[in-house]
C-alpha positions, 0 to 999 in steps of 0.5 A: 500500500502506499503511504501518507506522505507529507515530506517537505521534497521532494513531495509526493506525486499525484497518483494520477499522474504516476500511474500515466507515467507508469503506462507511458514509462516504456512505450510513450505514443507508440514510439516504442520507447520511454520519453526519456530515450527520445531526444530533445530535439524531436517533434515527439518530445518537443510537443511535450516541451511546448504543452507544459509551457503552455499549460503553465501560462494558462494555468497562471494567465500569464501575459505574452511579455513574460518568459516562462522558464525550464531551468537546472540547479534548483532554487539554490543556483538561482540564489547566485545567477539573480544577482550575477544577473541584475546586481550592478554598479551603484545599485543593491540588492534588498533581501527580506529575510523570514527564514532559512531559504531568505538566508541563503539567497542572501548569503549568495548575493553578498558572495557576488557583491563582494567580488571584486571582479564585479561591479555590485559595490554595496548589499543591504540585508535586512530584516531577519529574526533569531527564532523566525516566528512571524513574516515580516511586515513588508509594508512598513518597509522603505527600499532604497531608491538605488535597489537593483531588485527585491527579493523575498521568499514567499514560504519558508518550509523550515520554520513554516512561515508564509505572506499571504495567508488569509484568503485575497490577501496580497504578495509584497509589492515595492512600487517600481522597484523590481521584485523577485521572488522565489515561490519554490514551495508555493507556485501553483499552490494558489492563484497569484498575479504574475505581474506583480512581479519581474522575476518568479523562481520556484523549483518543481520538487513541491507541487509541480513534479519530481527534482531537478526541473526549475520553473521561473515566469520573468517580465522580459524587459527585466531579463532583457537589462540583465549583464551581458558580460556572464557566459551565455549559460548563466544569461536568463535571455539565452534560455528565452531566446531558444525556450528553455532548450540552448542545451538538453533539459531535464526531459522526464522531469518536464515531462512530469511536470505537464501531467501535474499541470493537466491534474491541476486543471482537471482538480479546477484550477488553482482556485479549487487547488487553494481552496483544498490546501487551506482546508487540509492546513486548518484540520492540522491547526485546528488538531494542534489548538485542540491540545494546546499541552501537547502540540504547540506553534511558535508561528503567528497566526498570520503567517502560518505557512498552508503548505509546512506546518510546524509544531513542537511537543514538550520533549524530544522524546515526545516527538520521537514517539509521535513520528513512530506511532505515525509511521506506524498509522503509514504517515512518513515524512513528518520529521522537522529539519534537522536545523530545528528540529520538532515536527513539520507536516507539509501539505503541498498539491499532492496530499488529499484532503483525505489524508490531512484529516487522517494525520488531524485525527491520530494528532486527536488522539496521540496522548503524553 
Protein backbone atom coordinates (compact mmCIF):
# COMPACT_ATOMS: atom_id res chain seq x y z
CA UNK A 1 0.00 0.00 0.00
CA UNK A 2 1.00 3.43 -0.44
CA UNK A 3 1.53 5.71 2.38
CA UNK A 4 0.84 9.09 3.53
CA UNK A 5 3.18 11.29 2.91
CA UNK A 6 3.66 14.67 3.93
CA UNK A 7 7.51 15.16 3.03
CA UNK A 8 8.83 18.76 2.63
CA UNK A 9 10.67 17.31 -1.06
CA UNK A 10 10.77 16.05 -2.51
CA UNK A 11 6.99 15.62 -2.49
CA UNK A 12 4.88 13.27 -3.40
CA UNK A 13 3.33 12.91 -6.66
CA UNK A 14 -0.45 12.93 -7.52
CA UNK A 15 -1.46 9.28 -8.02
CA UNK A 16 -2.90 10.06 -11.39
CA UNK A 17 -0.01 11.13 -12.71
CA UNK A 18 2.33 8.43 -11.88
CA UNK A 19 0.15 5.77 -12.55
CA UNK A 20 0.26 7.52 -16.68
CA UNK A 21 3.53 7.98 -16.30
CA UNK A 22 3.90 4.02 -15.35
CA UNK A 23 1.56 3.35 -18.57
CA UNK A 24 3.59 5.52 -20.63
CA UNK A 25 7.10 4.53 -18.95
CA UNK A 26 8.34 2.21 -21.82
CA UNK A 27 6.36 2.77 -24.54
CA UNK A 28 5.24 6.67 -24.93
CA UNK A 29 2.93 7.46 -28.02
CA UNK A 30 3.87 4.49 -29.70
CA UNK A 31 7.02 5.10 -30.21
CA UNK A 32 8.33 2.13 -28.60
CA UNK A 33 10.42 3.70 -26.41
CA UNK A 34 10.43 5.97 -23.00
CA UNK A 35 10.06 9.77 -23.08
CA UNK A 36 13.22 9.60 -21.58
CA UNK A 37 15.17 7.99 -24.73
CA UNK A 38 13.55 10.38 -27.07
CA UNK A 39 15.89 13.49 -27.93
CA UNK A 40 15.27 16.90 -27.17
CA UNK A 41 15.49 17.81 -30.30
CA UNK A 42 12.49 15.56 -31.53
CA UNK A 43 8.98 16.77 -32.58
CA UNK A 44 7.71 13.88 -30.18
CA UNK A 45 9.30 15.42 -27.03
CA UNK A 46 9.17 18.81 -28.22
CA UNK A 47 5.47 18.78 -28.06
CA UNK A 48 5.83 17.65 -24.64
CA UNK A 49 8.04 20.55 -24.23
CA UNK A 50 5.63 23.25 -25.53
CA UNK A 51 2.33 21.56 -23.85
CA UNK A 52 3.90 22.23 -20.45
CA UNK A 53 4.91 25.62 -21.36
CA UNK A 54 1.71 26.49 -22.35
CA UNK A 55 -0.10 24.85 -19.98
CA UNK A 56 1.99 26.90 -17.01
CA UNK A 57 0.78 30.12 -18.90
CA UNK A 58 -2.84 29.11 -18.81
CA UNK A 59 -2.79 27.83 -15.99
CA UNK A 60 -1.13 31.39 -14.18
CA UNK A 61 -2.67 33.87 -17.12
CA UNK A 62 0.49 34.63 -17.87
CA UNK A 63 0.78 37.60 -20.41
CA UNK A 64 2.89 37.48 -23.71
CA UNK A 65 5.86 39.92 -22.19
CA UNK A 66 6.69 37.26 -19.64
CA UNK A 67 9.10 34.43 -20.44
CA UNK A 68 8.40 31.19 -18.81
CA UNK A 69 11.48 29.07 -17.91
CA UNK A 70 12.67 25.45 -17.82
CA UNK A 71 15.99 25.58 -15.92
CA UNK A 72 18.61 23.45 -14.00
CA UNK A 73 20.29 23.80 -10.36
CA UNK A 74 17.21 24.08 -8.42
CA UNK A 75 16.32 27.19 -6.42
CA UNK A 76 19.78 27.07 -4.98
CA UNK A 77 21.60 28.08 -8.44
CA UNK A 78 19.17 30.89 -8.63
CA UNK A 79 20.49 32.28 -5.46
CA UNK A 80 23.89 33.15 -7.14
CA UNK A 81 22.52 33.64 -11.24
CA UNK A 82 19.71 36.52 -9.57
CA UNK A 83 22.34 38.65 -8.68
CA UNK A 84 25.10 37.95 -11.43
CA UNK A 85 22.44 38.64 -13.44
CA UNK A 86 20.94 42.14 -12.21
CA UNK A 87 23.13 43.32 -9.24
CA UNK A 88 25.37 46.31 -10.85
CA UNK A 89 27.25 49.31 -10.44
CA UNK A 90 25.62 51.72 -7.69
CA UNK A 91 22.95 49.50 -7.01
CA UNK A 92 21.74 46.98 -4.15
CA UNK A 93 20.01 44.30 -3.74
CA UNK A 94 17.13 44.40 -0.60
CA UNK A 95 16.57 40.95 0.70
CA UNK A 96 13.94 40.20 3.24
CA UNK A 97 14.52 37.53 5.44
CA UNK A 98 11.67 35.37 7.33
CA UNK A 99 13.68 32.17 7.24
CA UNK A 100 16.26 29.78 6.33
CA UNK A 101 15.89 29.78 2.18
CA UNK A 102 15.89 34.01 2.67
CA UNK A 103 19.02 33.48 4.22
CA UNK A 104 20.54 31.66 1.91
CA UNK A 105 19.60 33.69 -1.12
CA UNK A 106 21.30 36.30 0.68
CA UNK A 107 24.34 34.86 1.63
CA UNK A 108 24.91 34.09 -2.27
CA UNK A 109 24.32 37.87 -3.03
CA UNK A 110 26.98 39.13 -0.60
CA UNK A 111 29.34 36.22 -2.48
CA UNK A 112 28.51 38.40 -5.66
CA UNK A 113 28.55 41.92 -4.30
CA UNK A 114 31.63 41.42 -2.83
CA UNK A 115 33.66 40.05 -5.76
CA UNK A 116 35.97 42.42 -6.76
CA UNK A 117 35.56 41.03 -10.34
CA UNK A 118 32.15 42.59 -10.29
CA UNK A 119 30.61 45.87 -10.35
CA UNK A 120 27.90 45.22 -7.09
CA UNK A 121 29.63 47.72 -4.84
CA UNK A 122 27.13 47.54 -1.91
CA UNK A 123 24.18 44.76 -0.48
CA UNK A 124 21.58 45.75 2.06
CA UNK A 125 20.21 42.57 4.03
CA UNK A 126 17.64 43.07 6.11
CA UNK A 127 15.30 42.14 8.37
CA UNK A 128 15.94 38.86 9.92
CA UNK A 129 14.98 37.28 13.41
CA UNK A 130 16.93 34.93 15.64
CA UNK A 131 13.75 32.36 16.01
CA UNK A 132 11.79 33.08 12.85
CA UNK A 133 8.30 33.01 14.22
CA UNK A 134 6.41 35.72 12.17
CA UNK A 135 6.64 37.25 8.18
CA UNK A 136 7.91 40.44 8.23
CA UNK A 137 5.70 43.42 7.64
CA UNK A 138 6.58 44.37 4.30
CA UNK A 139 4.60 47.41 4.13
CA UNK A 140 6.28 49.01 6.58
CA UNK A 141 9.31 48.58 4.68
CA UNK A 142 11.48 51.98 2.64
CA UNK A 143 13.56 50.48 -0.14
CA UNK A 144 16.43 52.40 -1.24
CA UNK A 145 15.74 54.19 -4.08
CA UNK A 146 19.23 52.56 -5.69
CA UNK A 147 17.79 48.95 -5.17
CA UNK A 148 18.65 46.84 -8.34
CA UNK A 149 15.80 44.21 -7.02
CA UNK A 150 13.54 42.92 -4.08
CA UNK A 151 13.87 39.74 -3.30
CA UNK A 152 11.61 37.58 -0.74
CA UNK A 153 10.69 34.04 -0.01
CA UNK A 154 7.04 33.65 -0.21
CA UNK A 155 7.14 30.44 2.01
CA UNK A 156 9.59 29.27 4.09
CA UNK A 157 9.30 25.42 4.54
CA UNK A 158 11.99 25.12 7.72
CA UNK A 159 10.12 27.30 10.28
CA UNK A 160 6.59 27.36 8.38
CA UNK A 161 6.14 30.83 7.75
CA UNK A 162 4.29 32.43 4.68
CA UNK A 163 2.97 36.10 3.10
CA UNK A 164 -0.32 35.89 2.20
CA UNK A 165 -2.40 33.59 4.31
CA UNK A 166 -5.76 34.79 4.80
CA UNK A 167 -7.57 34.35 1.72
CA UNK A 168 -7.05 37.80 -1.08
CA UNK A 169 -4.57 38.73 0.95
CA UNK A 170 -1.53 40.45 -1.43
CA UNK A 171 2.08 39.31 -2.08
CA UNK A 172 4.87 42.31 -1.15
CA UNK A 173 4.99 44.67 -3.73
CA UNK A 174 7.57 47.86 -3.59
CA UNK A 175 6.47 50.25 -6.10
CA UNK A 176 8.72 50.37 -9.06
CA UNK A 177 11.17 48.68 -7.66
CA UNK A 178 11.55 45.30 -9.49
CA UNK A 179 10.55 42.16 -7.05
CA UNK A 180 11.84 38.68 -7.25
CA UNK A 181 10.76 36.15 -5.53
CA UNK A 182 11.37 32.50 -5.22
CA UNK A 183 7.94 30.51 -4.55
CA UNK A 184 9.65 27.11 -4.68
CA UNK A 185 7.38 25.63 -2.13
CA UNK A 186 4.19 27.55 -3.02
CA UNK A 187 3.76 28.17 -7.06
CA UNK A 188 0.93 26.56 -8.09
CA UNK A 189 -0.48 26.14 -4.57
CA UNK A 190 -2.98 29.05 -5.31
CA UNK A 191 -3.95 31.74 -7.56
CA UNK A 192 -1.25 34.94 -7.94
CA UNK A 193 -0.79 37.66 -10.02
CA UNK A 194 2.35 37.14 -12.12
CA UNK A 195 2.52 40.58 -12.97
CA UNK A 196 3.12 41.94 -9.92
CA UNK A 197 6.49 40.67 -10.08
CA UNK A 198 9.70 40.92 -12.53
CA UNK A 199 11.13 37.64 -11.61
CA UNK A 200 9.49 34.14 -10.22
CA UNK A 201 11.80 31.26 -9.43
CA UNK A 202 10.43 28.04 -7.92
CA UNK A 203 11.97 24.59 -8.28
CA UNK A 204 9.30 21.88 -9.40
CA UNK A 205 10.00 19.50 -6.28
CA UNK A 206 6.89 20.63 -4.09
CA UNK A 207 3.93 20.88 -6.30
CA UNK A 208 4.99 20.97 -9.83
CA UNK A 209 7.00 17.23 -10.04
CA UNK A 210 9.93 15.33 -9.31
CA UNK A 211 13.55 17.08 -8.54
CA UNK A 212 15.70 18.53 -10.83
CA UNK A 213 13.28 20.68 -13.24
CA UNK A 214 13.10 24.88 -12.34
CA UNK A 215 10.07 26.90 -13.44
CA UNK A 216 10.58 30.52 -13.48
CA UNK A 217 8.00 33.46 -15.12
CA UNK A 218 10.26 36.64 -15.72
CA UNK A 219 8.97 40.01 -17.35
CA UNK A 220 11.11 40.16 -20.44
CA UNK A 221 12.04 43.83 -20.36
CA UNK A 222 13.63 42.75 -16.87
CA UNK A 223 15.60 39.67 -18.36
CA UNK A 224 16.32 41.87 -21.13
CA UNK A 225 18.68 44.71 -18.69
CA UNK A 226 20.28 41.74 -17.39
CA UNK A 227 24.57 41.96 -17.56
CA UNK A 228 25.67 40.64 -20.96
CA UNK A 229 29.45 40.25 -19.61
CA UNK A 230 28.06 36.09 -17.96
CA UNK A 231 28.91 33.36 -20.11
CA UNK A 232 25.60 32.76 -22.49
CA UNK A 233 24.54 29.80 -19.92
CA UNK A 234 24.13 31.99 -16.98
CA UNK A 235 22.11 34.61 -19.00
CA UNK A 236 18.38 34.14 -18.50
CA UNK A 237 17.84 35.86 -22.37
CA UNK A 238 19.63 32.98 -23.60
CA UNK A 239 17.27 30.17 -22.12
CA UNK A 240 14.08 32.70 -23.60
CA UNK A 241 15.58 33.08 -26.88
CA UNK A 242 15.86 29.19 -27.51
CA UNK A 243 12.64 28.29 -24.99
CA UNK A 244 14.39 26.84 -22.30
CA UNK A 245 16.04 24.40 -24.82
CA UNK A 246 20.02 26.01 -25.50
CA UNK A 247 21.14 22.65 -24.15
CA UNK A 248 19.48 19.15 -23.08
CA UNK A 249 16.54 19.98 -20.24
CA UNK A 250 15.84 17.80 -17.97
CA UNK A 251 13.41 15.99 -20.34
CA UNK A 252 11.28 13.09 -17.84
CA UNK A 253 11.46 15.89 -15.46
CA UNK A 254 9.28 18.30 -17.94
CA UNK A 255 7.62 15.65 -18.66
CA UNK A 256 6.15 15.00 -15.19
CA UNK A 257 5.67 18.47 -14.69
CA UNK A 258 2.85 18.72 -17.93
CA UNK A 259 0.89 15.56 -16.03
CA UNK A 260 0.77 17.54 -12.95
CA UNK A 261 -0.31 20.95 -14.52
CA UNK A 262 -3.15 18.59 -16.54
CA UNK A 263 -4.11 17.18 -12.77
CA UNK A 264 -4.04 20.75 -11.70
CA UNK A 265 -6.68 21.73 -14.07
CA UNK A 266 -8.57 18.68 -14.24
CA UNK A 267 -8.97 19.42 -9.96
CA UNK A 268 -10.34 23.23 -11.28
CA UNK A 269 -7.70 25.01 -11.27
CA UNK A 270 -5.77 26.89 -8.80
CA UNK A 271 -8.88 28.20 -7.24
CA UNK A 272 -10.14 24.91 -6.10
CA UNK A 273 -6.27 23.86 -5.73
CA UNK A 274 -6.33 26.67 -2.84
CA UNK A 275 -9.45 26.03 -1.68
CA UNK A 276 -8.28 22.17 -0.84
CA UNK A 277 -4.87 23.46 0.74
CA UNK A 278 -6.48 25.93 3.50
CA UNK A 279 -8.82 23.05 4.27
CA UNK A 280 -6.01 20.33 4.85
CA UNK A 281 -3.88 23.22 6.99
CA UNK A 282 -6.74 24.27 9.12
CA UNK A 283 -7.51 20.06 10.23
CA UNK A 284 -3.77 20.48 11.15
CA UNK A 285 -4.04 23.77 13.01
CA UNK A 286 -7.19 23.16 14.32
CA UNK A 287 -5.74 19.36 15.99
CA UNK A 288 -2.87 21.44 17.24
CA UNK A 289 -5.19 24.04 19.18
CA UNK A 290 -7.18 21.21 20.32
CA UNK A 291 -4.45 20.21 22.67
CA UNK A 292 -2.53 23.24 23.47
CA UNK A 293 -0.43 20.67 26.36
CA UNK A 294 0.60 18.50 23.80
CA UNK A 295 1.26 20.27 20.49
CA UNK A 296 2.43 23.77 20.31
CA UNK A 297 3.06 26.71 17.07
CA UNK A 298 5.59 29.03 17.51
CA UNK A 299 4.34 30.92 14.20
CA UNK A 300 1.92 33.78 14.43
CA UNK A 301 -1.06 33.04 13.26
CA UNK A 302 -0.88 35.25 10.29
CA UNK A 303 2.00 34.00 8.97
CA UNK A 304 1.46 30.33 9.40
CA UNK A 305 2.79 28.73 6.46
CA UNK A 306 -0.54 26.45 4.45
CA UNK A 307 1.73 24.35 2.91
CA UNK A 308 4.62 23.39 6.01
CA UNK A 309 3.03 23.21 9.42
CA UNK A 310 5.30 23.34 12.04
CA UNK A 311 4.79 22.15 15.83
CA UNK A 312 6.59 21.03 18.89
CA UNK A 313 5.60 18.64 21.54
CA UNK A 314 7.16 19.16 25.36
CA UNK A 315 10.17 16.90 24.69
CA UNK A 316 12.42 15.20 22.08
CA UNK A 317 11.11 12.10 23.47
CA UNK A 318 7.68 13.05 22.69
CA UNK A 319 8.03 13.90 19.19
CA UNK A 320 10.04 10.72 18.59
CA UNK A 321 7.31 8.88 19.62
CA UNK A 322 4.95 10.97 17.67
CA UNK A 323 6.83 10.38 14.45
CA UNK A 324 6.92 6.44 15.23
CA UNK A 325 3.18 5.73 16.05
CA UNK A 326 2.67 7.96 12.84
CA UNK A 327 4.86 5.85 11.00
CA UNK A 328 3.01 3.02 12.49
CA UNK A 329 -0.54 4.58 11.16
CA UNK A 330 1.51 4.77 7.29
CA UNK A 331 2.06 8.57 7.93
CA UNK A 332 6.26 9.11 6.96
CA UNK A 333 7.96 12.50 6.18
CA UNK A 334 6.69 14.21 9.41
CA UNK A 335 10.07 14.97 10.81
CA UNK A 336 11.32 18.62 11.47
CA UNK A 337 14.52 19.96 9.54
CA UNK A 338 17.47 18.71 11.29
CA UNK A 339 18.39 22.62 11.73
CA UNK A 340 15.20 22.95 14.00
CA UNK A 341 14.11 20.17 14.86
CA UNK A 342 10.17 19.46 16.05
CA UNK A 343 7.68 18.06 13.81
CA UNK A 344 6.70 19.74 10.02
CA UNK A 345 3.81 18.33 8.16
CA UNK A 346 3.91 19.68 4.56
CA UNK A 347 0.64 19.75 2.59
CA UNK A 348 1.64 20.58 -0.70
CA UNK A 349 -0.88 19.89 -4.34
CA UNK A 350 -0.37 16.00 -3.76
CA UNK A 351 -1.58 15.27 -0.19
CA UNK A 352 -5.62 14.76 -0.47
CA UNK A 353 -7.59 16.30 1.62
CA UNK A 354 -8.36 12.67 2.91
CA UNK A 355 -5.05 12.42 4.21
CA UNK A 356 -4.66 15.71 6.22
CA UNK A 357 -7.83 14.61 8.10
CA UNK A 358 -6.21 11.16 8.89
CA UNK A 359 -2.98 12.97 10.34
CA UNK A 360 -5.68 15.68 12.18
CA UNK A 361 -7.46 12.69 13.81
CA UNK A 362 -4.29 10.42 15.10
CA UNK A 363 -2.95 14.05 16.46
CA UNK A 364 -6.75 13.86 18.50
CA UNK A 365 -5.74 11.03 19.90
CA UNK A 366 -1.92 10.96 20.37
CA UNK A 367 -1.68 11.40 24.21
CA UNK A 368 1.57 12.50 26.60
Amino acid sequence: MRVMNFSAGPAGLPLPVLERAKEELLDYAGTGMSIMEQSHRGKMYERVHNEALEAIRRILHIPDDYAVLFLQGGASMQFSQVPLNFLSKGNIAYYIVNGTWGEKARDEARIVATREDTFAIELASTLEASTYTRAVDWKSLTVPSNAAYVHFTSNETVHGIQYAVRAGEALPTFGGTPVICDMSSDMMSRPIDVTKFDFIYAGAQKNLGPSGVLIAVAKRSFLASGTKSLPKFLQYRTHDDSASLYNTPPTFAIYLVRHVLSWIEEQGGLTAVDATNRTKAQFIYDAIAAQPEVFHCPVAKNSRSLMNVVFRLPTQADEERFIKEAQGHHMVGLKGHRSVGGIRVSLYNAVSTSDAKALAEFMGAFRL
